[in-house]
VEXKEDO-450182 format. One record per residue (C-alpha): residue in three letters; y, x, z. Coordinates in steps of 0.5 Angstrom, whole numbers, padded with zeros to 4 digits, always signed. Layout:
ALAYXZ;...
END
This chain:
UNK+0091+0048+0077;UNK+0088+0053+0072;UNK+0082+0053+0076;UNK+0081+0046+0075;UNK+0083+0046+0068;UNK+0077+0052+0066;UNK+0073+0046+0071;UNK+0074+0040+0066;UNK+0074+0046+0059;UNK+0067+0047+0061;UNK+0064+0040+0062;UNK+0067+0039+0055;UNK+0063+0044+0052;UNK+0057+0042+0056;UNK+0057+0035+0054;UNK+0059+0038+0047;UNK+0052+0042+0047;UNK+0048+0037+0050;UNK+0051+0032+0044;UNK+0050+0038+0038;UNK+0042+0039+0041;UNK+0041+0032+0040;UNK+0043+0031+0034;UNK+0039+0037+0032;UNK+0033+0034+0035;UNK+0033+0027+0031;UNK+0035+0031+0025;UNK+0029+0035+0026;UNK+0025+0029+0028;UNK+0027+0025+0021;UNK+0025+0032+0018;UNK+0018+0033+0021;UNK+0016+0025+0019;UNK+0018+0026+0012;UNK+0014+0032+0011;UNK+0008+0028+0014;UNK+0010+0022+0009;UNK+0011+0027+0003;UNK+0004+0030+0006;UNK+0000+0023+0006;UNK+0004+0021-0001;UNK+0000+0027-0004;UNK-0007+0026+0000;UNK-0007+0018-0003;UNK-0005+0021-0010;UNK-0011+0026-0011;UNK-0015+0020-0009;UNK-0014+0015-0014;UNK-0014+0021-0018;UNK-0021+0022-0017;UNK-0024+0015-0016;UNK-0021+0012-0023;UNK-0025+0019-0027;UNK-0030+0017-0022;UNK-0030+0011-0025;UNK-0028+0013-0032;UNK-0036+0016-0032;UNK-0039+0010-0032;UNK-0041+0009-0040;UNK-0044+0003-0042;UNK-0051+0007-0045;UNK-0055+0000-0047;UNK-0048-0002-0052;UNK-0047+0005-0053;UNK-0054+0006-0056;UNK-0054+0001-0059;UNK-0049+0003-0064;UNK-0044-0001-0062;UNK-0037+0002-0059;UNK-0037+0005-0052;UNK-0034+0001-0047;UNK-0034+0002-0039;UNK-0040-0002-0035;UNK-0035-0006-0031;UNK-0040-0006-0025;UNK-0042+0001-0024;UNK-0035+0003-0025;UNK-0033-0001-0020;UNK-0039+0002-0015;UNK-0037+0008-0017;UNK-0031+0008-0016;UNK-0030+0006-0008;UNK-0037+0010-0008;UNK-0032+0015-0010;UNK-0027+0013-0004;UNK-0031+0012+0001;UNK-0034+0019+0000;UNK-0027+0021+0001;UNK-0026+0018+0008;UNK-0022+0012+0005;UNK-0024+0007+0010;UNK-0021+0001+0007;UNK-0025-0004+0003;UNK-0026-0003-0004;UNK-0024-0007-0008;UNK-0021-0011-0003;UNK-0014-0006+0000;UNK-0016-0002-0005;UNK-0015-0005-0012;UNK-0020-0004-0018;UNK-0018-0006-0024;UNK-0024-0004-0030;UNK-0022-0006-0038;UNK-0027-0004-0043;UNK-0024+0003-0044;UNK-0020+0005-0038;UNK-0020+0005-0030;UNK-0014+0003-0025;UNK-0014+0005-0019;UNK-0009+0003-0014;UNK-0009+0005-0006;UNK-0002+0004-0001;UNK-0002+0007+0007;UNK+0002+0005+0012;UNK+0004+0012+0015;UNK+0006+0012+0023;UNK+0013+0015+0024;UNK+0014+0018+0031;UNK+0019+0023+0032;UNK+0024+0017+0028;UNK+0021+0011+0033;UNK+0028+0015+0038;UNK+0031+0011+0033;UNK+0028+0005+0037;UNK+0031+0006+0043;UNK+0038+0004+0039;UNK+0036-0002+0039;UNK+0033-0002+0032;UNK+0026-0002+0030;UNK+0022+0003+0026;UNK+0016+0000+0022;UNK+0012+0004+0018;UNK+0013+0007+0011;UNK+0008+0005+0006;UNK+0006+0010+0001;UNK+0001+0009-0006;UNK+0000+0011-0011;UNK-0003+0009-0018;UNK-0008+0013-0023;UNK-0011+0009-0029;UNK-0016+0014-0033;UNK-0019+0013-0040;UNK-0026+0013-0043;UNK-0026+0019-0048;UNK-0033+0021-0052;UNK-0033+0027-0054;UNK-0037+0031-0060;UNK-0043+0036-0056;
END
């Protein structure tokens, strides 16, 4: 009998570290899809960052010389903009996916991603779907005339 009962003891404690290393392994998969989250979060903020002072650059010189206050050139902010993007690897179409908005002084960019998550897809096989997890982000920069 105290053969058996050392038998049955070590078949709970093999069950019981075949349970803790799984966990351990979905708790490192959440972890691991986060960082990558988090990671794309900061990748799509210093874009829109960039493109909307790109943007802001695009001064209307023909009002401005002409003594009337300085206002940004719609189209060539525009241009300047998605230029500044598609430089920059973004291959979605600009404006389109990406919203550009131009007012007379300021420049709004908006950029969302959808980002894949692997290691949380296990969570699939317990009978739930794992959509993508949409990031963006927003910059609006501002026209401001200096003094030489």
């Amino acid at each position: 009998m105290k053969a058996r009962a050392s038998d049955e003891g070590g078949f709970s404690a093999a069950i019981f570290i075949v349970l803790i290393a799984l966990m351990v392994m979905l708790v490192g998969g959440v972890a691991v899809d986060l960082w990558r989250v988090l990671a794309e979060h900061r990748q799509v903020t210093g874009l829109v960052d960039g493109a909307a002072i790109a943007g802001a650059t695009a001064v209307d010189t023909e009002a401005l010389y002409a003594g009337e206050p300085a206002r940004l050139d719609a189209a060539l902010a525009t241009a300047r903009t998605c230029d500044y993007l598609s430089r920059h690897g973004v291959g979605a179409p600009c404006p389109g996916e990406v919203e550009v908005t131009v007012g007379a002084e300021t420049v709004t960019v908006t950029l969302r991603r959808d980002v894949d998550v692997t290691l949380l897809a296990l969570l699939s096989l317990a009978g739930g779907e794992v959509a993508p997890i949409e990031v963006g982000a927003t910059s609006t920069a501002r026209l401001q005339l200096g003094t030489p």
